[in-house]
DRENNUTOR-338089 format. One record per residue: x, y, z of N, C-alpha, C, O in turn. Coordinates in steps of 0.1 Angstrom, whole numbers, m for minus. Each point is the difference from the previous one (the first is absolute). Example, Ala and Ser with C-alpha at 12.3 -4.5 7.8 and 13.67 -1.06 7.14 Angstrom:
neast|nnorth|nup|caeast|canorth|caup|ceast|cnorth|cup|oeast|onorth|oup
132|m57|78|m9|12|0|9|12|0|10|0|7
m14|11|m14|9|11|0|m8|11|8|5|11|1
//
This chain:
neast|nnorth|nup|caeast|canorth|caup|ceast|cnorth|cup|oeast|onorth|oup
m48|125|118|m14|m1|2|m4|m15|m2|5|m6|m10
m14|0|18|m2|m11|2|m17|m4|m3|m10|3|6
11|m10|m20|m16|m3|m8|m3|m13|1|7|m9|m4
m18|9|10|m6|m18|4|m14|6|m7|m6|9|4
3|m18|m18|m11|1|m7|m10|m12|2|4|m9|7
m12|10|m11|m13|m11|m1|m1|m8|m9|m7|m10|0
16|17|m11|2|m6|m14|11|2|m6|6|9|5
m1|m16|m16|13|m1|m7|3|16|m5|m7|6|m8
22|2|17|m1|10|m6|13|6|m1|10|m5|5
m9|16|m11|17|4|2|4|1|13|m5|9|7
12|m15|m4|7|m1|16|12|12|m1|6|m1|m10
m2|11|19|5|11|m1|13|m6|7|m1|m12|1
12|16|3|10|5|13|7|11|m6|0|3|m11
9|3|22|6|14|m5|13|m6|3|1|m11|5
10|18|m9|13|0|m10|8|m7|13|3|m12|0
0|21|11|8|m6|10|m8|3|14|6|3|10
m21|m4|m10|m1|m1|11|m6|12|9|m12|4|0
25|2|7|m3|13|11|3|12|m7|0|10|7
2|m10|m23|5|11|m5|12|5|3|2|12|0
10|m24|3|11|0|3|9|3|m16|m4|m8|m8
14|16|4|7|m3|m11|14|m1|0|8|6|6
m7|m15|m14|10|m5|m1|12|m3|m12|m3|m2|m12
15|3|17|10|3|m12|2|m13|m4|m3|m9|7
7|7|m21|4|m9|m7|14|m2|m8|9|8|0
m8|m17|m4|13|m1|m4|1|m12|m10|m5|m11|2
14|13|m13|m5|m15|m13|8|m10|5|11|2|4
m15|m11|m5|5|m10|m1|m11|m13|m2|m12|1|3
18|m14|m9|m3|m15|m1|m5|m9|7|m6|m11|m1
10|20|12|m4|m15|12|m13|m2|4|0|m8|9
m13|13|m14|m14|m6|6|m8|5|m14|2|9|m8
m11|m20|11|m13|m1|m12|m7|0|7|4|m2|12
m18|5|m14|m11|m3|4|m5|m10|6|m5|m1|12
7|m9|m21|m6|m11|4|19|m12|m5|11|2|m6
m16|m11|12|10|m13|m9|7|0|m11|m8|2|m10
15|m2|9|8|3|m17|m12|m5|m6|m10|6|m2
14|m20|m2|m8|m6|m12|m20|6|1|m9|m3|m8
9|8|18|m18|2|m5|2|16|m5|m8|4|m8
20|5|13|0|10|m2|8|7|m14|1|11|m4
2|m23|m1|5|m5|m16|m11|0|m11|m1|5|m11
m6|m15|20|m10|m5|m11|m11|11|0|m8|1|m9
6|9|21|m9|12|1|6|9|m11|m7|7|m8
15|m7|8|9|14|m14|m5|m4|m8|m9|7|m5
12|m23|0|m1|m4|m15|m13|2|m3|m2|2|m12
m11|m3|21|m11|3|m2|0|16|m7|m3|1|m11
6|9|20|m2|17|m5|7|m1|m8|m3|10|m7
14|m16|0|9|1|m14|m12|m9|m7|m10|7|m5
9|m18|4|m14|1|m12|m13|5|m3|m6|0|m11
4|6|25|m15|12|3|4|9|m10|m4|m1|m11
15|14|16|7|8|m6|m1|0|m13|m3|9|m7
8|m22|1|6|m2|m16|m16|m7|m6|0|0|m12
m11|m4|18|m11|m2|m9|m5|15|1|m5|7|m9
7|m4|18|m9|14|m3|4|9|m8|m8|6|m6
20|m3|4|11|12|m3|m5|m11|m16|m9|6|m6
12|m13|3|m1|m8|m17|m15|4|m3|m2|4|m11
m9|m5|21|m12|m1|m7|m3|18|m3|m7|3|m10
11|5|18|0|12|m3|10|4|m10|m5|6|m10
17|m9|10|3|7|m14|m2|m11|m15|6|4|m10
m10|m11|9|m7|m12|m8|11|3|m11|12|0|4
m14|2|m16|5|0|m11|10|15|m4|6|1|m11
m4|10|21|5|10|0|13|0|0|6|9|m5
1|m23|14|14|m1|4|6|m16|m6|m8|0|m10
13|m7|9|5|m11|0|m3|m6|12|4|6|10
m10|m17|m7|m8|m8|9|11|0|12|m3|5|11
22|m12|m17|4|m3|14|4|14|7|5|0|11
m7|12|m19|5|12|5|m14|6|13|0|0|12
m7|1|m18|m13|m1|5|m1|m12|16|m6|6|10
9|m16|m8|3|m8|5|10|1|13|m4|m4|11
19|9|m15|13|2|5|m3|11|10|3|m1|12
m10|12|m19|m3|11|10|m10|m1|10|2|2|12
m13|m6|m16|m12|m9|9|3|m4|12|m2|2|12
8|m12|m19|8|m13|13|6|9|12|m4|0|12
15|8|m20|9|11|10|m8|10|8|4|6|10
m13|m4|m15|m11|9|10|m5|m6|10|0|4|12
m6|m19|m18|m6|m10|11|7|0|10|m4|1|11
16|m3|m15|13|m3|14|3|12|11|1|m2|12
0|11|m18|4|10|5|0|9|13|8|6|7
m26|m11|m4|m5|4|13|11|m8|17|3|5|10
m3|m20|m18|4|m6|7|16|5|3|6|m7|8
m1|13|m12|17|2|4|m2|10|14|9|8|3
m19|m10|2|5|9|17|2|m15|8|0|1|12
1|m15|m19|5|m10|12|16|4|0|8|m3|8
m6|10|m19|16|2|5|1|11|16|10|0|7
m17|5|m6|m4|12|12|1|m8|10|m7|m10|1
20|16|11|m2|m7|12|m4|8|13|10|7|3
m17|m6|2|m8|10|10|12|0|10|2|11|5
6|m23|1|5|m4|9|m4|m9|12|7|m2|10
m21|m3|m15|m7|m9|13|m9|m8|m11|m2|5|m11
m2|m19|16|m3|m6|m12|m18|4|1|m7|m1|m10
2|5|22|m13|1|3|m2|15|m10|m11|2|m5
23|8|3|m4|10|m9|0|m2|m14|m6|6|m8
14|m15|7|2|m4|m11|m14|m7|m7|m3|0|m12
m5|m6|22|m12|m5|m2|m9|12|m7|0|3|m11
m6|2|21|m8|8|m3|2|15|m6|m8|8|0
21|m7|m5|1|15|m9|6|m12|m14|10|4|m6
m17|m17|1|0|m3|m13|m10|2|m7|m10|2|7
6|0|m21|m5|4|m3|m5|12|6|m7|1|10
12|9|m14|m3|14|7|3|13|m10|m7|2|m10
13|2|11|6|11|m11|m3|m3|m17|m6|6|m7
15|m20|5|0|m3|m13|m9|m5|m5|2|m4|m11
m17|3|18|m8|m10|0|m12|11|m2|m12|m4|m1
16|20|1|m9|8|0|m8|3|m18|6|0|m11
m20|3|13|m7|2|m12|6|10|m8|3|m2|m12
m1|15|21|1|10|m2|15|5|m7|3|7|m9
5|m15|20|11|1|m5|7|m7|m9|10|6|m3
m12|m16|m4|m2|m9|m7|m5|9|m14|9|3|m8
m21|0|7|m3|6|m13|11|14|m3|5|3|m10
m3|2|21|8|11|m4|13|m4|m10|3|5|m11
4|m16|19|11|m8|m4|0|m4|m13|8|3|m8
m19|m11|6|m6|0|m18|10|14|m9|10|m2|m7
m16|14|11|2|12|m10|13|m3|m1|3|m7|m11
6|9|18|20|m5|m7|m2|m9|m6|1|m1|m12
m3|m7|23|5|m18|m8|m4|m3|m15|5|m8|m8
m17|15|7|m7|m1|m12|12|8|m14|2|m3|m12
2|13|19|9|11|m9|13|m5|m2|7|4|m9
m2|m14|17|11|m5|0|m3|m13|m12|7|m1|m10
m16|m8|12|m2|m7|m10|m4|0|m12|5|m7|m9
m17|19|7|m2|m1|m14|15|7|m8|6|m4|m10
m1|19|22|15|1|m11|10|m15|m2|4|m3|m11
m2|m1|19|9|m10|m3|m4|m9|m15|7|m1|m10
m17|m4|11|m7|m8|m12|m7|13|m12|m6|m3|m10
9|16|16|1|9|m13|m14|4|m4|0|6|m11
m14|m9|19|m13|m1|m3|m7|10|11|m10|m5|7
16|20|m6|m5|8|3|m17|6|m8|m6|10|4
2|m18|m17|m11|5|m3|m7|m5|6|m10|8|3
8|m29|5|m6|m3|9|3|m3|18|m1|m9|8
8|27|m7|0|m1|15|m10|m5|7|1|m11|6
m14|20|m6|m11|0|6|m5|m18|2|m6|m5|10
10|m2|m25|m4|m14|5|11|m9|15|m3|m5|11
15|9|m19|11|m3|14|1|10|14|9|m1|8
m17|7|m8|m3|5|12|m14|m6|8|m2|m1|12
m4|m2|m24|m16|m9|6|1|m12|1|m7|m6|9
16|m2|m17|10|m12|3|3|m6|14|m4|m10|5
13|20|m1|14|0|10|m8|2|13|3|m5|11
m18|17|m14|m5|4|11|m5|m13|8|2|m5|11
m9|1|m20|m13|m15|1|11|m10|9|m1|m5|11
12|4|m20|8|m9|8|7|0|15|2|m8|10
m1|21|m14|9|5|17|m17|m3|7|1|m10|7
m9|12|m6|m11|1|13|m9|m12|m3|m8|m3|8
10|m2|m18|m7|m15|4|4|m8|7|m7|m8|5
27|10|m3|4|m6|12|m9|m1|18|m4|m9|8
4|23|m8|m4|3|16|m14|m3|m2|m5|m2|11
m5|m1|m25|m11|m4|1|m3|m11|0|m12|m4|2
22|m5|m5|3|m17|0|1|m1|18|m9|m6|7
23|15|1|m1|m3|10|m12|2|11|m1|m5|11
m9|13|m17|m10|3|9|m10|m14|m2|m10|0|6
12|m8|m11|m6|m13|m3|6|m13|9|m3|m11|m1
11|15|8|10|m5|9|m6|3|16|m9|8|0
13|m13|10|1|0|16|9|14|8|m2|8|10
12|m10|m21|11|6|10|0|16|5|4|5|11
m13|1|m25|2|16|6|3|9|m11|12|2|m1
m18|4|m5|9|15|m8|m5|12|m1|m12|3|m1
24|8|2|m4|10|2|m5|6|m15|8|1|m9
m15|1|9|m5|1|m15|1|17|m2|2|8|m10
m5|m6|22|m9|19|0|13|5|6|m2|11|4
16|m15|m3|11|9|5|m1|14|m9|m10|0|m7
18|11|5|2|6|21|m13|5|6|1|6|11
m12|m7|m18|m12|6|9|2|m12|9|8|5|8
m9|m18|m4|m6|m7|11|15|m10|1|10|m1|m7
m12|m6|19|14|m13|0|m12|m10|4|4|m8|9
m17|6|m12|m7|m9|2|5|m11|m12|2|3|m11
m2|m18|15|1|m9|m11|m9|m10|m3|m4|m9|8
0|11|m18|m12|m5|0|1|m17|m10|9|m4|m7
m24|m6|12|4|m16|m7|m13|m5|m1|m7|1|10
3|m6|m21|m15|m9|0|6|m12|7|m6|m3|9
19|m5|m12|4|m11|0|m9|m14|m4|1|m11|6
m7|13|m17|m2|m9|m13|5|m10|m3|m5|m11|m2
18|15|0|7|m4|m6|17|m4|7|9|8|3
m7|m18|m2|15|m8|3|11|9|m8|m2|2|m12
10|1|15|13|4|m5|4|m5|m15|2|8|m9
0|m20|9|0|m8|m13|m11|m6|m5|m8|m4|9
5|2|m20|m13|m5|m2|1|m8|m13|1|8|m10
0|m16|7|7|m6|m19|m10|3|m7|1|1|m12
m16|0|18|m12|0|m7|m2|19|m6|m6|4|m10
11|1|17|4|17|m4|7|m1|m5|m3|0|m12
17|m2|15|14|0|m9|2|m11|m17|7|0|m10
m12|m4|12|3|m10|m12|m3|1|m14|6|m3|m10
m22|10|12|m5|5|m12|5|15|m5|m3|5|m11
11|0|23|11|15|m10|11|m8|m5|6|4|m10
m3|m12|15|12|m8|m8|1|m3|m12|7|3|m10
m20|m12|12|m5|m7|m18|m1|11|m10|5|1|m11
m15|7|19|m4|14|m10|13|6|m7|1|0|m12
8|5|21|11|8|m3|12|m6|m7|10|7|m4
m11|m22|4|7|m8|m8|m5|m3|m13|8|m3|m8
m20|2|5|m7|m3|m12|1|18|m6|0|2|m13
0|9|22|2|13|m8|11|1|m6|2|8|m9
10|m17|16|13|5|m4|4|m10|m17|6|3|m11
m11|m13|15|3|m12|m8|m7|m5|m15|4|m6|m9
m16|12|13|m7|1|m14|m3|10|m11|m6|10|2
10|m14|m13|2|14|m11|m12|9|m3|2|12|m3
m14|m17|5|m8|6|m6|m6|6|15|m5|m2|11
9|13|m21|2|13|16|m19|m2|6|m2|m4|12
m7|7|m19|m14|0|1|m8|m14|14|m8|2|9
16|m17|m14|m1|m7|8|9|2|13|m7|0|10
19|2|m10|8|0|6|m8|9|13|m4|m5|10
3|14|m13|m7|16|7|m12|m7|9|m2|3|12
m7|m13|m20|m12|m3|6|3|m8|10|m8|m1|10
23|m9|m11|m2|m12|13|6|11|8|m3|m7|11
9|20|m5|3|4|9|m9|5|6|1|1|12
m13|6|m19|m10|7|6|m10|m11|5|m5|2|11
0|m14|m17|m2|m13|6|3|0|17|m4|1|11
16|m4|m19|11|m4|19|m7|8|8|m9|m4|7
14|20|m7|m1|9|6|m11|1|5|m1|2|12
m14|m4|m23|m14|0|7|m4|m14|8|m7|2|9
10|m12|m11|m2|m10|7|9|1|14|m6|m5|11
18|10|m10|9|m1|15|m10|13|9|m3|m1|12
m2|14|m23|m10|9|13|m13|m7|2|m6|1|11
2|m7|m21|m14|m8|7|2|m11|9|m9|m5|6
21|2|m7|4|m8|13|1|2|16|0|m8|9
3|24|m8|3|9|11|m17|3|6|m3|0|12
m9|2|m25|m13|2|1|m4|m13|8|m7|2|9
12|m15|m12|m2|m15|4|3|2|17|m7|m3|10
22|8|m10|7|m3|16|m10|14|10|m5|m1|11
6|7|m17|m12|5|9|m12|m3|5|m4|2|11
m3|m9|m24|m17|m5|2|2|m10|7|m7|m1|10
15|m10|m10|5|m11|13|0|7|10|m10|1|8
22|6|m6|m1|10|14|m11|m4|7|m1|m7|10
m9|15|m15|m10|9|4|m10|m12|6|m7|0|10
10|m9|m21|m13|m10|4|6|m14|9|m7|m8|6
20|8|m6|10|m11|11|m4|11|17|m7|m5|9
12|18|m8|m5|6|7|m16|m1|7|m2|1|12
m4|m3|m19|m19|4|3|m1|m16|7|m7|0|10
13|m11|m14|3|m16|0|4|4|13|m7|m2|10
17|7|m9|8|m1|15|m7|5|12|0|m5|11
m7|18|m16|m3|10|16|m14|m12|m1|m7|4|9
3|m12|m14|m13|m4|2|8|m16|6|m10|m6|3
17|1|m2|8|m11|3|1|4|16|m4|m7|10
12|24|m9|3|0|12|m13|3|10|0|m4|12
m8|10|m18|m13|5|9|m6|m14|6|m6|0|11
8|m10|m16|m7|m15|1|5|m6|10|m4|m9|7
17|17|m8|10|m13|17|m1|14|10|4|0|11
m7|14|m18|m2|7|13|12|9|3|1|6|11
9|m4|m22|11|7|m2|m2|17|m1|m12|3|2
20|7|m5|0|10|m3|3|1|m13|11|m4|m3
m20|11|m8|2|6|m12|4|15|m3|2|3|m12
0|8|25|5|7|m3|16|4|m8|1|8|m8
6|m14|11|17|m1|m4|1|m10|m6|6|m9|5
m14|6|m20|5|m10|m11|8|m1|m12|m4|4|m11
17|m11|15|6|4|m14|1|m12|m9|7|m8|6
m12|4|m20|4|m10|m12|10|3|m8|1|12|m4
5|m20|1|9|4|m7|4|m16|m10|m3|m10|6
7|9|m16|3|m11|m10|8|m4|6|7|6|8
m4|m23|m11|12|m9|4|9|4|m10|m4|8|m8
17|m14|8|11|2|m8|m4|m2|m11|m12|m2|1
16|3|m20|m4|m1|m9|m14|m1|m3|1|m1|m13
m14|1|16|m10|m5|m2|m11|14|9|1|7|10
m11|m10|m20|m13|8|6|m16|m10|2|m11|3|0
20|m17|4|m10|m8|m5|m1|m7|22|m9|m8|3
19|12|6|1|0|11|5|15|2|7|8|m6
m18|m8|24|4|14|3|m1|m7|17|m6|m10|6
16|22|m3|2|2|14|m9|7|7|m7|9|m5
7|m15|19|m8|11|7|1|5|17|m3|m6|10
6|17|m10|10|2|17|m17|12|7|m2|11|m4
m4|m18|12|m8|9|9|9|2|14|8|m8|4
m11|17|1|10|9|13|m14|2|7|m11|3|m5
15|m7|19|m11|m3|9|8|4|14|m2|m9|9
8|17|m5|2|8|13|12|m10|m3|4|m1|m12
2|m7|21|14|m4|3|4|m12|m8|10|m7|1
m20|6|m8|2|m17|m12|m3|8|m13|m7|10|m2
14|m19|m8|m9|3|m12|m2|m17|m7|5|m11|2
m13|14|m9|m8|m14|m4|4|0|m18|m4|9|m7
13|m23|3|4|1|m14|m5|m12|m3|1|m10|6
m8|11|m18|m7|m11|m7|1|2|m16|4|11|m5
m7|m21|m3|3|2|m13|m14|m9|m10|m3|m11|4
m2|17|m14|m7|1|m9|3|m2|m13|4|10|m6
m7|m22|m1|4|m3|m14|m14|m2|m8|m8|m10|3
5|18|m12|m5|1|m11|m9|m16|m2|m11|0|m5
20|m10|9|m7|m13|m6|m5|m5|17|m4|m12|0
3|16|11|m7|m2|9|m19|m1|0|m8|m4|8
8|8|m18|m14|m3|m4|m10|8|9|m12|m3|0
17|13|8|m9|9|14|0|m3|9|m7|6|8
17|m20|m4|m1|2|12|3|7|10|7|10|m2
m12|m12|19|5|11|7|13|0|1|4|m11|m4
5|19|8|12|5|0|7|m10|18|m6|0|10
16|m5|m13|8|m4|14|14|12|4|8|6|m8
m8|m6|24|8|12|0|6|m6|12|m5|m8|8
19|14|m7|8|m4|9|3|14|6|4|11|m6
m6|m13|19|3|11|9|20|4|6|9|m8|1
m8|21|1|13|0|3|3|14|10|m8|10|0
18|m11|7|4|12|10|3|6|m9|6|m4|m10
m9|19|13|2|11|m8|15|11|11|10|6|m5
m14|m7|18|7|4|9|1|18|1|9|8|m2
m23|m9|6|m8|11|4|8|9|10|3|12|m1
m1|m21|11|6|6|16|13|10|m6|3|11|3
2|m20|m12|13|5|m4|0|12|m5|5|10|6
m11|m8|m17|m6|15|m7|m2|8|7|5|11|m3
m15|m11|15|m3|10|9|8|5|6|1|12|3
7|m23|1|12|6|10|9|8|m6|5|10|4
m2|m18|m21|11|13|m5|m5|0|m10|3|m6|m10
m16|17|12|m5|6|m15|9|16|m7|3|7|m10
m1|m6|23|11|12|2|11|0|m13|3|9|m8
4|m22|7|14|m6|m7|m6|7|m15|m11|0|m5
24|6|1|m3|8|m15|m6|m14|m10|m12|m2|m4
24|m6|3|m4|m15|m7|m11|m4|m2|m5|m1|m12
m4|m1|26|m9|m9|2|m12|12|m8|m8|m4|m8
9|18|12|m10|8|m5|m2|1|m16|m10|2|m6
25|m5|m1|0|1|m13|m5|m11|m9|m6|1|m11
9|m14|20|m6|m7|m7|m16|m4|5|m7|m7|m8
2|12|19|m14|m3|6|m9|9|m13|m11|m3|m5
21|13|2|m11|9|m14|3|m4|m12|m7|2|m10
19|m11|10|1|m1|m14|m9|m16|m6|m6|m3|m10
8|m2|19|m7|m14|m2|m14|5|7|m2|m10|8
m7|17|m6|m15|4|2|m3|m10|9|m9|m8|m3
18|6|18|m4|m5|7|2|m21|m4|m6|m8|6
12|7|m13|0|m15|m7|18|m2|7|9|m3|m8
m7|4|20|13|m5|7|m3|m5|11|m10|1|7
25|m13|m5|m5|m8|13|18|4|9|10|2|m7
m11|m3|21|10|6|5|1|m13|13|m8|m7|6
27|7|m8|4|m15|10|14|6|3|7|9|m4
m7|m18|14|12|5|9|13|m11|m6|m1|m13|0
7|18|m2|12|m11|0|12|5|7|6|11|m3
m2|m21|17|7|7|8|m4|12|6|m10|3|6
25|5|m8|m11|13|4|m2|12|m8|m1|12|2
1|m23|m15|m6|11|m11|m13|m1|m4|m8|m10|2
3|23|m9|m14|m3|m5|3|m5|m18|9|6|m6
m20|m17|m2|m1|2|m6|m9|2|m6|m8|m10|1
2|23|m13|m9|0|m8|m4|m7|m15|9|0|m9
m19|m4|7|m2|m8|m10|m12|7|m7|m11|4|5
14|m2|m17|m12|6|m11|m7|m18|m3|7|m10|m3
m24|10|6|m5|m8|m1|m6|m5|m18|m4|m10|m5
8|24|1|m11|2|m17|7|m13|m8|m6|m8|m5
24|7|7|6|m3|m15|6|m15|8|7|2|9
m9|m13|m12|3|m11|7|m11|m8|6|m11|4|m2
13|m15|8|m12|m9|5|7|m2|14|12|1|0
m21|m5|14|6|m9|11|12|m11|m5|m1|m4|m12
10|1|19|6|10|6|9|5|m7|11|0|6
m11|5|m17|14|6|m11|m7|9|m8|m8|m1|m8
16|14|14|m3|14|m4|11|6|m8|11|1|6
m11|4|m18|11|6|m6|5|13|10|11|0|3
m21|11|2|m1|7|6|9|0|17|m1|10|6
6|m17|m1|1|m1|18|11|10|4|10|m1|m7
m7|11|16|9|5|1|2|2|20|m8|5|7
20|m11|m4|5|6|11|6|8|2|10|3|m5
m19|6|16|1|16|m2|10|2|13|2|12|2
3|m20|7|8|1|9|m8|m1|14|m12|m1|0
21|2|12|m9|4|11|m9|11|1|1|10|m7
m12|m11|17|m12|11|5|11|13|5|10|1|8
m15|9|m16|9|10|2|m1|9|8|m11|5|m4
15|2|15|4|8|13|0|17|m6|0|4|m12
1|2|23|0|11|m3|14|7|m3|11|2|6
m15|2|m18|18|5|1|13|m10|m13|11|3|m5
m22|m18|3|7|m8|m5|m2|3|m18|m11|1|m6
29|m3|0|m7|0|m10|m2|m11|m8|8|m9|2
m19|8|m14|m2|m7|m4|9|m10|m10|7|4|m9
m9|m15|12|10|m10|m7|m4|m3|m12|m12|m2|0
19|0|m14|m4|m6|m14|m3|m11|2|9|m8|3
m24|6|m4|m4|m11|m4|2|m12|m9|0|2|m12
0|m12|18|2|m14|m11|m11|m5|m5|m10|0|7
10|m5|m19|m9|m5|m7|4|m14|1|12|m4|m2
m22|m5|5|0|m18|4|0|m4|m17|m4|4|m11
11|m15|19|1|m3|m20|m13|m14|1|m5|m7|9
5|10|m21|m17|m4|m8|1|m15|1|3|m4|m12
m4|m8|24|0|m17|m6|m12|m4|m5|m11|2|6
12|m8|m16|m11|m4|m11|7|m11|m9|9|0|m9
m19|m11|17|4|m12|m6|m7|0|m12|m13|m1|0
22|3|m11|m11|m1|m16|m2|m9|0|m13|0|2
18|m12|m3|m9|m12|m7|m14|m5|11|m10|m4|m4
12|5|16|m18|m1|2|m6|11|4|m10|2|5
17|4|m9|m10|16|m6|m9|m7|m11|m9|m8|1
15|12|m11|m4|m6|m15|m6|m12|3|m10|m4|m5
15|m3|13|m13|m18|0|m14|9|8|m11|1|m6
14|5|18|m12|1|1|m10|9|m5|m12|0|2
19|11|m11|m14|7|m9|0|m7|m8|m8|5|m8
14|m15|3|m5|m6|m10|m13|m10|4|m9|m1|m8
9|m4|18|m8|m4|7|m16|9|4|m12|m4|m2
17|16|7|m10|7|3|m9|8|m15|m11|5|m1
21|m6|m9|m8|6|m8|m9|m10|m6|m7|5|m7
5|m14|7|m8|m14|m4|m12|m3|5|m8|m8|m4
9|21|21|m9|m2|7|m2|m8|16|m8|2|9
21|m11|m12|2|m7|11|m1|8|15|3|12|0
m4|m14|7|0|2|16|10|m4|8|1|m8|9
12|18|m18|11|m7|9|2|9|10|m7|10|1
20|m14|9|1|13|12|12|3|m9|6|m9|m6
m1|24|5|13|9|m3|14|m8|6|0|m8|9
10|12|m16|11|m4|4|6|6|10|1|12|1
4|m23|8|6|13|11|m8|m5|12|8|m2|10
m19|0|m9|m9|m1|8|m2|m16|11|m5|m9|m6
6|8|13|5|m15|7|m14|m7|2|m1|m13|m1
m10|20|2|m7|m9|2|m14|1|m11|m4|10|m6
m1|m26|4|m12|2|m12|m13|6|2|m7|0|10
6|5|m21|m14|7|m2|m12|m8|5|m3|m11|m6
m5|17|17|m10|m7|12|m6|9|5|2|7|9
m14|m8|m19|m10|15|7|m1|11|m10|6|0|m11
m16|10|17|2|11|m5|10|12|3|5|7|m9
m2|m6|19|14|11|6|11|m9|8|m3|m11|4
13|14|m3|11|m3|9|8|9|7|2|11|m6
4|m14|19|7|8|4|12|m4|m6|2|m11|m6
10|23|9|15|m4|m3|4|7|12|m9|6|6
19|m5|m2|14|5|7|7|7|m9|9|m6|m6
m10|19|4|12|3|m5|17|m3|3|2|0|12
9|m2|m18|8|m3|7|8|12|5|m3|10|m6
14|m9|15|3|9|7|12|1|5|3|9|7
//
């Protein structure tokens, strides 16, 4: 199902698409996202996990025990990247899914809980390591719903996945203060202080998620009123945070066969918004809206894809996670497929991202400046631009 709001809101997609299912099988070979961001995403739900799991059982357990199990709950959800669907486009959109469920998740609690408190021998405070373990296991999927990408939160009633997208993947301004916290709980004797810098941490990193939303909302209200002024479409708007930071936000409007990406930093002081226009490759979709691929991902990214021919393949690109022209997301799904033909495993384009003028230019743009994006050949001149997709 496909949701174009008026305002910042949970963006849905469902699991695989056509309601196709699919077998899996374990293995190593695909993450989510890039190793290193999909590294540094764990280490976040391992400190989520371990402040929450310590501030609930407070003085009941030994801090790093309290801590050890937390962490390991945090993580936990995430072990379906070892799950390989067999196609990298499934592999996309049945992540976060199963293990990522509320429902299923709290149930999980009840063992896990029985397994720990016997081990550490503190069956009289099950109930706390069950309220512990629970908090931890599903603040994961509640962290991810603060994210772009999608989670199925409500499995097996629904395979809808749902995202505010708030919030960047990595964030140091979320992550840093469960660090400090949960290091000053471990490290300092006097259990009473100790206890207070974690719940500190812990309340300052959720009033920070309170922060990446009220931006949202109000970088959003900035934009559709930016685009109404040059005469754009505000129906299909999605914002989303630049890399590390909630202090620059992205912004992709979809306008029939173009979509229009411009970017909004905090220290721009209100100005109107500049946007650079791009082929979306409309014709293409239509022709093969039919292709399982293109349908799975046309629902799972809520209509936020752009479609190019390379050769005489098609490829699809999720627009949400990446900037022109470098999408973590791009996958060649093979040639337009015939009747009778079967479908080929799709490849996933590997991700070029020149870091260092990445990093020069938000460093740049978060200051305010008016620079053009990296990638982009020609300078910022006007209010809109066309581009060429390339092909």
């Amino acid at each position: 199902m496909t949701l174009t709001s008026t305002k910042p809101a949970l963006r849905y997609r469902a699991g695989n698409g056509n309601g196709c299912k699919s077998r899996a099988r374990i293995t190593a070979s695909h993450y989510a996202f890039s190793p290193p961001i999909g590294l540094m995403d764990s280490v976040t739900q391992i400190l989520l996990g371990a402040s929450v799991s310590v501030a609930v059982m407070g003085r009941r357990t030994a801090v790093w025990k309290s801590a050890l199990w937390g962490g390991v709950a945090g993580l936990l959800p995430d072990l379906d990247v070892l799950l390989d669907h067999g196609d990298p486009v499934l592999n996309m959109v049945r992540h976060r899914a199963e293990t990522h469920a509320l429902l299923l998740l709290t149930l999980f609690a009840i063992p896990l809980a029985w397994v720990v408190s016997g081990v550490h021998k503190q069956r009289n405070v099950y109930g706390w390591w069950f309220a512990a373990l629970a908090l931890a296991l599903v603040t994961h999927p509640l962290l991810d719903l603060m994210t772009i990408y999608g989670t199925q939160v409500f499995q097996p009633f629904t395979d809808e996945a749902y995202g505010l997208g708030s919030l960047f993947i990595i964030d140091p301004v979320y992550s840093l203060p469960l660090l400090f916290g949960l290091v000053a709980a471990l490290c300092i004797k006097l259990p009473e202080r100790s206890l207070r810098f974690n719940n500190w941490a812990l309340a300052f990193s959720t009033l920070y998620l309170v922060w990446s939303a009220g931006s949202q909302a109000w970088v959003t209200q900035h934009a559709r009123d930016s685009l109404q002024t040059l005469g754009l479409p505000t129906t299909q708007v999605l914002v989303t945070p630049a890399p590390l930071t909630t202090l620059l936000w992205r912004v992709v409007a979809v306008d029939g066969d173009q979509f229009h990406e411009g970017f909004y930093a905090l220290l721009d002081g209100g100005r109107p918004m500049r946007f650079n226009a791009f082929e979306r490759g409309e014709a293409l979709m239509q022709q093969h809206a039919s292709h399982p691929h293109m349908q799975r991902l046309a629902r799972f990214t809520d209509g936020f894809f752009k479609v190019q021919g390379k050769g005489d393949n098609l490829v699809v690109t999720d627009l949400r996670m990446g900037q022109e022209p470098n999408y973590v997301f791009s996958f060649d799904i093979g040639p337009p497929l015939q009747a009778g033909d079967v479908q080929p495993v799709a490849v996933q384009m590997a991700y070029g991202l020149d870091v260092g003028r990445a990093f020069e230019w938000l460093g740049q743009r978060l200051l305010g400046r008016d620079v053009q994006p990296p990638g982009l050949s020609v300078p910022a001149s006007g209010p809109t631009l066309k581009h060429r997709s390339p092909s």
